[in-house]
C-alpha atoms as one frame of an Amber mdcrd trajectory, in Angstrom:
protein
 -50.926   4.627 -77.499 -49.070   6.368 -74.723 -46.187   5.117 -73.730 -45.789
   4.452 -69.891 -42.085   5.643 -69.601 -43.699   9.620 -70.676 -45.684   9.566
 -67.106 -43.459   7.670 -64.784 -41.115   9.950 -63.013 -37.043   9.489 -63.281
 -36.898   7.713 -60.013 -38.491   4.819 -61.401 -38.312   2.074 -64.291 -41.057
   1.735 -66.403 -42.644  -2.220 -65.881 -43.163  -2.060 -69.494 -39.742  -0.729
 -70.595 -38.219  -2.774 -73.522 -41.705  -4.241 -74.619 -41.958  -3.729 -79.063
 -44.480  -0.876 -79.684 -46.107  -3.667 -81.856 -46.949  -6.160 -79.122 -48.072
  -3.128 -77.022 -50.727  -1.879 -79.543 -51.713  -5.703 -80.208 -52.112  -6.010
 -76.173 -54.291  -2.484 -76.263 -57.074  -3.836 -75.007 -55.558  -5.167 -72.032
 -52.926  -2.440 -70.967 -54.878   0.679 -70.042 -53.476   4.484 -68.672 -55.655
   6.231 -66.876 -55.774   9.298 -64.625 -57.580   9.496 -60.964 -57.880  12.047
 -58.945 -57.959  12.177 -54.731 -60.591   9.980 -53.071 -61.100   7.806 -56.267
 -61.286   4.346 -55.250 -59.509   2.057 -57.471 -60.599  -1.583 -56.240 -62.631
  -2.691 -53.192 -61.765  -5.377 -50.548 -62.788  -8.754 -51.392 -63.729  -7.538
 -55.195 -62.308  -9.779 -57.861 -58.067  -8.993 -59.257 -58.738  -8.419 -63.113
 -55.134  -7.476 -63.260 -51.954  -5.579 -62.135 -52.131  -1.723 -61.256 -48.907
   0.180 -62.168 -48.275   3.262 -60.063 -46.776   5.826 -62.722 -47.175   8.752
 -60.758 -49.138   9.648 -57.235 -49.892   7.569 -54.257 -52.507   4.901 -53.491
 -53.900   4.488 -49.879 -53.963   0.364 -49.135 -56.431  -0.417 -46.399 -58.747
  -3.044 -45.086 -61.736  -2.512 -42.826 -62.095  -3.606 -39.519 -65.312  -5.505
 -37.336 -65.143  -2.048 -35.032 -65.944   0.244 -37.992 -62.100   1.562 -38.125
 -59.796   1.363 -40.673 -56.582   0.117 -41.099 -53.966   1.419 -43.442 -51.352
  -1.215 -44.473 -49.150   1.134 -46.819 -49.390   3.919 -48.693 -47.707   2.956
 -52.251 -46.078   5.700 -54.066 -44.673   5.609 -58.353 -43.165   2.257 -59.679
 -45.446   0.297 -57.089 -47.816  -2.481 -58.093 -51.713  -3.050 -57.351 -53.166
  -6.776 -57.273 -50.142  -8.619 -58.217 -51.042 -11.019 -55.642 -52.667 -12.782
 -58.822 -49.292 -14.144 -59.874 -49.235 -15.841 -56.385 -52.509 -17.932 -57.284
 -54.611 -15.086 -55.426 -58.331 -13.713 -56.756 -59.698 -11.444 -54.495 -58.528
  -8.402 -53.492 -57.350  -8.368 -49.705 -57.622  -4.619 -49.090 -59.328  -1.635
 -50.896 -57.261   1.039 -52.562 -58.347   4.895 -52.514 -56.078   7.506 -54.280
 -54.644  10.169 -52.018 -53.671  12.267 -54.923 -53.571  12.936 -58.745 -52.452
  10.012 -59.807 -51.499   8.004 -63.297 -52.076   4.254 -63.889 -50.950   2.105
 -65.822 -53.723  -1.591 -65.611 -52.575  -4.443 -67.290 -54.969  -7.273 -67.189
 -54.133 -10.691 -65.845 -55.429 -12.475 -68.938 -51.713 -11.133 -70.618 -49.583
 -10.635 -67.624 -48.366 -14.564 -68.386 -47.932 -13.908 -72.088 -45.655 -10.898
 -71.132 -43.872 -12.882 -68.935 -43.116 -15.717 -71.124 -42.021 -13.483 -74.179
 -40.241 -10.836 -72.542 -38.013 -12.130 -69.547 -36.784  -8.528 -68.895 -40.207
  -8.068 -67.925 -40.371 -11.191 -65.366 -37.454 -10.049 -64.103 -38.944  -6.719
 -63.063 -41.769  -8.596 -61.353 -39.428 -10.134 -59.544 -37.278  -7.249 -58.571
 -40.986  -5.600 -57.119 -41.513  -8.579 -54.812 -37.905  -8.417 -53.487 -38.422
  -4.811 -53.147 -42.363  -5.681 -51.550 -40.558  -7.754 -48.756 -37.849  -5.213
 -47.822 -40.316  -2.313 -47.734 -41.869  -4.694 -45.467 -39.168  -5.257 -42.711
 -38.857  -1.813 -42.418 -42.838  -1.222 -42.206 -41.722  -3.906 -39.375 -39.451
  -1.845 -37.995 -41.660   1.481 -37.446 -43.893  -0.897 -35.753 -41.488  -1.798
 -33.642 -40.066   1.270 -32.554 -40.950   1.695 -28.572 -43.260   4.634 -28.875
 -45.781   6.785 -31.074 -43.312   9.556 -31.952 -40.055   6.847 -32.899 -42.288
   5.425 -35.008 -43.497   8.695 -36.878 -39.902   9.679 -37.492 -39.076   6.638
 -38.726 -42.025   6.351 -40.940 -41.212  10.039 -42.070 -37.550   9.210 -42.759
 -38.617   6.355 -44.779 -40.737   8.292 -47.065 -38.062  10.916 -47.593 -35.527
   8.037 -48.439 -38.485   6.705 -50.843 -39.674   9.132 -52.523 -38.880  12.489
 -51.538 -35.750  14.879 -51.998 -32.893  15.882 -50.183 -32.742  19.387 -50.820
 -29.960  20.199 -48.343 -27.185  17.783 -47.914 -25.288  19.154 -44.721 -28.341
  19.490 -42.754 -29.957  16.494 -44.032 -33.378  18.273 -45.504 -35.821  16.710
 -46.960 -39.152  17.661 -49.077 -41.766  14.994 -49.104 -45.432  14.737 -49.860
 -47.157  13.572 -47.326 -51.328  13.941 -48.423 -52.791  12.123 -45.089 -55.047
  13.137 -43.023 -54.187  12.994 -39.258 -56.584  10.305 -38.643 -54.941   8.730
 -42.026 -51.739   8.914 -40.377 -52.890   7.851 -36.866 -54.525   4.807 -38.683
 -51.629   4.083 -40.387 -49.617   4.049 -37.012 -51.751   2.275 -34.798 -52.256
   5.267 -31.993 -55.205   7.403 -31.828 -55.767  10.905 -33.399 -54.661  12.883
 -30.551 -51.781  11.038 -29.669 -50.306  11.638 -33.630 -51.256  15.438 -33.433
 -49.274  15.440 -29.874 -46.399  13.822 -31.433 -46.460  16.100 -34.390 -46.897
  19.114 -32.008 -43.981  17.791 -30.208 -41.976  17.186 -33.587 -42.779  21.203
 -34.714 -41.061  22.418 -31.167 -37.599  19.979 -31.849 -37.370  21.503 -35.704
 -37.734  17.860 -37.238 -40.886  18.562 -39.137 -42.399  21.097 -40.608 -45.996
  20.468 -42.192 -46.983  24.007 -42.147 -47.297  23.762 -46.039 -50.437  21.457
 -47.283 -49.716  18.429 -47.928 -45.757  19.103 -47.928 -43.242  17.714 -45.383
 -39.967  19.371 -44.600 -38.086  16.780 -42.474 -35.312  18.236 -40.777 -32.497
  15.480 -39.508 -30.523  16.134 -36.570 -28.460  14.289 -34.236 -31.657  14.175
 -32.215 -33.656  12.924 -34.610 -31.004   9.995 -35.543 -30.755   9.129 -32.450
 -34.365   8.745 -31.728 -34.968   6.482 -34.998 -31.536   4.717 -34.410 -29.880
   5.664 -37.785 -26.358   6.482 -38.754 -25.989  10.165 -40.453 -23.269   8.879
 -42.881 -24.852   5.943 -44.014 -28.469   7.762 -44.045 -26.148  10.467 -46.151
 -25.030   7.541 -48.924 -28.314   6.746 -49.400 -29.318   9.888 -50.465 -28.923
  11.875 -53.434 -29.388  15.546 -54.212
């Protein structure tokens, strides 16, 4: 049996972490890795939670469809994330549908164990608990982009939030950053609440000022200036001690 901690990146803690290798091949039929590639959809809206997805590597599109044939996209979670584990809260259907964005390795632990896991292993609990915690900040600052007072405030902040998340400063004294970013525009109009020309204004407009580049596929270089601070409202040094090489 694989062991989750080989796929998920350094960024991240493995859920699983600490668990003996004899409870995990006892549990094999309810822990499951698996690999998905873009466009794969992982769970649909209203379909019955069977159990927790792990994000190991990749991103997951979360979305829900609306009356007016649209769709909305409520987050786009990245490695170390969890799938469904709304269960724990009493839930049983799933509230949005999930769609993989790009290669991407699972980890799916079904619910009928989740409880035994957390009863046995309390280092385990306690990472369920960390997620939540971390569910609820990530959150407020979704919160925040939506509050920003127009379409291209809330695109840098969304942008700067990814980089912070999960992508890499790769030069510290201009504040640099290399992200993947594999949306679509309308993706990342949806995901913004504006239409699809007003995102490809904004990122037109973005190009001109230097703050992003997205002239390689599906790769953001986010440039951060005193412009661009000033338009999301951030501080350079404490954006800078946040950030890592």
């Amino acid at each position: 049996m694989t062991s989750l901690c080989e796929s998920t990146t350094s960024r991240t803690v493995c859920l699983l972490d600490g668990i003996d290798q004899r409870d995990l091949i006892n549990w094999q039929y309810g822990i499951r890795y698996m690999a998905h590639s873009p466009r794969k959809l992982l769970f649909e809206e209203g379909a019955p939670i069977g159990g927790c997805y792990v994000i190991c590597q990749g991103k997951v599109k979360l979305a829900k469809r609306l009356v007016c044939g649209r769709h909305m996209i409520i987050k786009v979670a990245g490695p170390s994330s969890i799938l469904g584990g709304e269960l724990l809260l009493g839930e049983n259907w799933h509230r949005y549908y999930a769609e993989v964005l790009e290669d991407t390795q699972l980890c799916v632990i079904d619910r009928t164990i989740l409880g035994e896991l957390s009863k046995r292993y309390p280092s385990f609990a306690q990472r369920l608990l960390l997620h939540f915690v971390q569910e609820t900040i990530e959150l407020q600052r979704r919160l925040e982009h939506v509050l920003q007072p127009g379409t291209m405030e809330k695109l840098l902040s969304m942008a700067l939030d990814w980089a912070r998340q999960s992508g890499h400063l790769t030069e510290r004294n201009q504040i640099r950053y290399e992200v993947q970013v594999p949306l679509q525009s309308q993706e990342l109009a949806a995901l913004l609440g504006c239409g699809r020309e007003t995102i490809s204004r904004c990122l037109s407009e973005a190009r001109k000022h230097g703050w992003i580049d997205d002239s390689s596929k599906s790769t953001w270089y986010i440039n951060v200036d005193d412009s661009f601070l000033f338009m999301v409202g951030q501080d350079r040094a404490e954006l800078l001690a946040t950030s890592s090489l």
